[in-house]
C-alpha positions in Angstrom: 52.8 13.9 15.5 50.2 12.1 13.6 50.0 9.0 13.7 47.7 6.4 11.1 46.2 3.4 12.8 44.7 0.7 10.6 41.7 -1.6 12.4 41.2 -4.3 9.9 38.9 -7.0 10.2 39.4 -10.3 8.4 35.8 -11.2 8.9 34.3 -8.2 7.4 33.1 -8.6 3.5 32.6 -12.0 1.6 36.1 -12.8 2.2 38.9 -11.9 4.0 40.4 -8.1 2.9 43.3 -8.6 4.9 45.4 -8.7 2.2 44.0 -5.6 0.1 44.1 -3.6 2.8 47.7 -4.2 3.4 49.2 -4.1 0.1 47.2 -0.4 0.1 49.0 0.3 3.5 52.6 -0.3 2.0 51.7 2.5 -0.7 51.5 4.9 1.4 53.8 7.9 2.0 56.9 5.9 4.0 57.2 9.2 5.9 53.8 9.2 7.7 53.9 7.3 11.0 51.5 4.2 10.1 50.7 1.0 11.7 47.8 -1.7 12.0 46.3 -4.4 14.0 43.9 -7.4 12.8 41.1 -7.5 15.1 40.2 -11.2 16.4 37.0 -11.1 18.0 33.5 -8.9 18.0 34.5 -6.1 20.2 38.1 -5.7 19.7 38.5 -3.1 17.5 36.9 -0.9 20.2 40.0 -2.4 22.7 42.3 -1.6 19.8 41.2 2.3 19.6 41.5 2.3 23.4 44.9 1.3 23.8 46.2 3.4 20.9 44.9 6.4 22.1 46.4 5.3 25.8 50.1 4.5 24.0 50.1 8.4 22.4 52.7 11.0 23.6 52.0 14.2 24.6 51.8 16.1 21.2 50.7 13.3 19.3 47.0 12.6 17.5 45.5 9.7 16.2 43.8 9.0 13.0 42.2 5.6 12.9 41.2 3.7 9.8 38.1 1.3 9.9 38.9 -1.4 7.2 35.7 -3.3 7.6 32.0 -2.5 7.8 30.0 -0.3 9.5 29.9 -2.4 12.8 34.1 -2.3 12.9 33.8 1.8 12.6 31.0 1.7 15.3 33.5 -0.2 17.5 36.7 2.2 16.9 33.5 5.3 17.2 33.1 3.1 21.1 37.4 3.1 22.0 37.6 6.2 21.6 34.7 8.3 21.9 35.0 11.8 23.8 38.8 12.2 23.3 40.0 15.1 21.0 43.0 13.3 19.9 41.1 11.0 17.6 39.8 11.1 14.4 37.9 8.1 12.6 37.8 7.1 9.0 35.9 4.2 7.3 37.7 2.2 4.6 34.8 0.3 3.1 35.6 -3.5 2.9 32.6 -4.6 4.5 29.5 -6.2 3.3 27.2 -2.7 4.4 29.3 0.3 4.6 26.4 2.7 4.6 27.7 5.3 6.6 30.0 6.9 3.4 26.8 7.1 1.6 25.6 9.8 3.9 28.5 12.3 1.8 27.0 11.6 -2.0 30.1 13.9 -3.3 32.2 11.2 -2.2 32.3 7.1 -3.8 33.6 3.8 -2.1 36.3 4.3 -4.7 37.1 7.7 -2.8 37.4 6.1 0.7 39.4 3.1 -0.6 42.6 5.3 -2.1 44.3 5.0 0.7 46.8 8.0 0.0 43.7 10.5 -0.6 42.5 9.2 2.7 45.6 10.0 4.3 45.8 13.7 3.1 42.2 14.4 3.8 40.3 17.1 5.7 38.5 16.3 9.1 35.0 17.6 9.4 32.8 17.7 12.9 29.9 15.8 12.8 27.1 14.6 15.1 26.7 11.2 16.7 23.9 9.3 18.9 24.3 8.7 22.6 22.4 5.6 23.9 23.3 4.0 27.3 27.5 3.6 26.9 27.0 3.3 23.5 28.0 6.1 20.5 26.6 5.6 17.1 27.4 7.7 13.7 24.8 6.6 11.4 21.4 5.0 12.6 19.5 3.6 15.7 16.4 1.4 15.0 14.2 -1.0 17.1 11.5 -3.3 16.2 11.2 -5.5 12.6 14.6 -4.5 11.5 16.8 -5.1 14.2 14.8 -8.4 14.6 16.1 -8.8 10.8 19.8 -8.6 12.3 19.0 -11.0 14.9 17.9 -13.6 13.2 20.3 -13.2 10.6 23.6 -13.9 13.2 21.5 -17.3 13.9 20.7 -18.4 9.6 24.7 -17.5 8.7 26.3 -19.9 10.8 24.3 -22.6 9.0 26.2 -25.0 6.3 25.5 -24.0 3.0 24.1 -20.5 3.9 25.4 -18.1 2.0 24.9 -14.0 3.3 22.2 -13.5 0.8 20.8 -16.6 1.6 20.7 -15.5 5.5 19.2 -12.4 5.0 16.5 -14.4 3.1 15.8 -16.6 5.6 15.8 -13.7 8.3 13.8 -11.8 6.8 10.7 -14.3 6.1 11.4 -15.4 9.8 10.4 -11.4 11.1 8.0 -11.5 8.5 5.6 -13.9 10.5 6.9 -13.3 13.9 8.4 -9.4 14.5 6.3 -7.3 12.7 4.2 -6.5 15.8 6.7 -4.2 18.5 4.6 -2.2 21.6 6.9 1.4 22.3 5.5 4.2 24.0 7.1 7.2 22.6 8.2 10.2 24.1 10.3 13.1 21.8 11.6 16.2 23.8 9.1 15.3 26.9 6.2 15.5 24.5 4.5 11.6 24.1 4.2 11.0 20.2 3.2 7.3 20.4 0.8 6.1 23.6 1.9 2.3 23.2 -1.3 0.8 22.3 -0.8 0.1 18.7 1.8 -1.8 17.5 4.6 -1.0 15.1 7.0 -2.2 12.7 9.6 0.0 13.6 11.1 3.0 15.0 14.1 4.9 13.8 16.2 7.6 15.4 18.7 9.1 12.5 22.0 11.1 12.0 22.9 9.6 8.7 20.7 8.6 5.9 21.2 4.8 4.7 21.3 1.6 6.6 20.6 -1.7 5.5 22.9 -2.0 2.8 21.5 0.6 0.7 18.6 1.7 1.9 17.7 5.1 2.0 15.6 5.4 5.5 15.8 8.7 6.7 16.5 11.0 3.3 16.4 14.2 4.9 19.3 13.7 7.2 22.0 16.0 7.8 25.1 14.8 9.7 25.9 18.4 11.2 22.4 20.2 12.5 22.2 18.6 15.9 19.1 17.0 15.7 17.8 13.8 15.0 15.1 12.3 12.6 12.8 10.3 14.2 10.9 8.0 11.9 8.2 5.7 12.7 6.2 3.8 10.7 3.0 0.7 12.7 2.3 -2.3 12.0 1.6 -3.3 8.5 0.0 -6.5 6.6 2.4 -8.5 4.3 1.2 -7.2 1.2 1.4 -3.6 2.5 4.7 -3.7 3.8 5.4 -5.1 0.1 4.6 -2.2 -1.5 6.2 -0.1 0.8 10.2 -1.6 0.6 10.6 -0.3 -2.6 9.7 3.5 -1.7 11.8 3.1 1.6 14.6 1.6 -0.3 14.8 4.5 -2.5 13.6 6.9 0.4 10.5 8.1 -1.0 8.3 7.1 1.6 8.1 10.5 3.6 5.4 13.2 2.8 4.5 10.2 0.3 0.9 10.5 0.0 0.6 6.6 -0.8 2.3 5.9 2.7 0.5 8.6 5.2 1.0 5.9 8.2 4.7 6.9 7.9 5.7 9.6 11.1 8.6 11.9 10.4 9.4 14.1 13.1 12.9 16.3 14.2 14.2 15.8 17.7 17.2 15.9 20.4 16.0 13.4 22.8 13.6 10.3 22.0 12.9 7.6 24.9 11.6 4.3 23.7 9.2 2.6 26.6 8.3 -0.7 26.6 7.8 -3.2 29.0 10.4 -5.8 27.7 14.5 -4.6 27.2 14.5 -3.5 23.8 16.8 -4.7 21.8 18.7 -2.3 19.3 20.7 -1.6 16.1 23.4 0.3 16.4 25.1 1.0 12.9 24.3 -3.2 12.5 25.4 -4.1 16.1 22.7 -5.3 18.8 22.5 -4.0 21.6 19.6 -4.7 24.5 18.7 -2.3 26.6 15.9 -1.3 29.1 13.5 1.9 28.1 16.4 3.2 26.2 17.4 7.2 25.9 18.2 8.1 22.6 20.2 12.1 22.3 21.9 13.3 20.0 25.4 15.0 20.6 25.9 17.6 18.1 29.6 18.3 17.1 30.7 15.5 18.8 33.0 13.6 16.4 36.1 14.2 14.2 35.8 12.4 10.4 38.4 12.1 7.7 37.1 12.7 4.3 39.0 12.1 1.4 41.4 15.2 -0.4 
């Protein structure tokens, strides 16, 4: 049997989709075998996937349903990875949800109708292997997981707002993370020495992160490779003038942006002499020289009929 398990989380979005997500739950066929769980805490929903696959019987699989944001989908990805029983689908409630974007014959809209979602094919996809971690979408270090760092420290304050946050995170890596040391080395082959700094470095499977931003255009969910994407240190002005081309993912082979490094590979180590910290799909994770691979064919999705 199939069974449909709902991971929603209350604290994904501007406010609580608890009750959206439920009252799309009850209009589903009564005949499928459906349940959900609110998760409580950072983490949980990756508990949650665990102990649903662990409660299965013998002939039964297990189709679980993000309702949240990237980071809750990254946390079912975690519960469950490796085990054929489980397939993952992401009901986009959350404030980023850029994952979906990487199927452009699909909308939000699509993933919301819960009944289409339901009755959907499952395709085989890539993900990224870094220490225990699984990721579907996109690893980066330097200026923009810096972004997301400072960004968990702005929104707790009064008044703050998420906008707001992001604001304030942003002009805080601005002046002090624009400047990250990684020695390089793609396939065994070193493409960056360590000397010079850099603003960041990106390892893809999907295409957007960010909340809409298109940073690695030419990636393909299925061809078991990733794009690595690297782009140094740049003044304020000049990284300025460059958001709006990586925004809209014209900023490789751009011949106004020939700093920017594009480069296809299966294994990428990031070296430094410091833990680096990571973001994983919008979670941070720290971790020393990390190994980046990619797993081709590694995860079961639900699309929408």
């Amino acid at each position: 049997m199939k069974k449909h398990f709902f991971l929603i989380n209350p604290a994904a979005g501007k406010k609580d989709p608890t009750a959206g997500v439920l009252e799309r739950i009850a209009a589903l066929d009564p005949s499928l075998a459906v349940s959900h769980a609110l998760t409580k805490a950072p983490g949980h929903a990756e508990d949650l996937t665990r102990e649903a696959l662990l409660s299965l019987g013998g002939e039964d699989t297990l189709a679980v349903y993000a309702c949240g944001g990237d980071g809750t989908l990254f946390e079912a990805l975690n519960g469950g990875f490796g085990d054929p029983r489980l397939s993952l689908a992401s009901v986009p409630v959350g404030s980023g949800n850029d994952f979906i974007k990487s199927f452009p014959e699909y909308t939000a809209a699509d993933f919301l109708d819960l009944p289409r979602l339901a009755a959907g094919k499952t395709v085989t996809i890539d993900s990224i292997a870094v220490g225990r971690y699984h990721s579907l979408n996109i690893l980066s270090a330097g200026f923009d997981a810096a972004v997301c760092r400072y960004m968990k420290k702005y929104k707790h304050l009064p008044l703050v707002g998420g906008k707001g946050a992001y604001d304030l995170a942003l002009a805080d890596a601005l002046i002090r993370s624009r400047k990250h040391y990684f020695r390089l080395v793609a396939d065994g082959e070193e493409i960056e020495d360590g000397t010079h700094p850099h603003l960041f470095v990106i390892a893809a499977n999907g295409r957007y992160y960010g909340g809409g931003f298109k940073a690695s255009p030419l990636s393909s969910l299925d061809d078991g490779l990733l794009d690595v994407i690297t782009i140094p240190t740049l003044s304020i002005p000049r990284f300025l003038r460059l958001v709006g081309y990586f925004k809209r993912g014209e900023h490789l082979s751009n011949p106004l942006l020939p700093f920017v490094r594009h480069s296809l590979r299966k294994v990428l180590q990031i070296l430094s002499p410091e833990e680096v910290t990571l973001n994983l799909d919008g979670e941070l994770v720290s971790l020393r020289d990390p190994e980046v691979r990619i797993l081709p064919a590694s995860v079961r999705v639900i699309l929408p009929a």
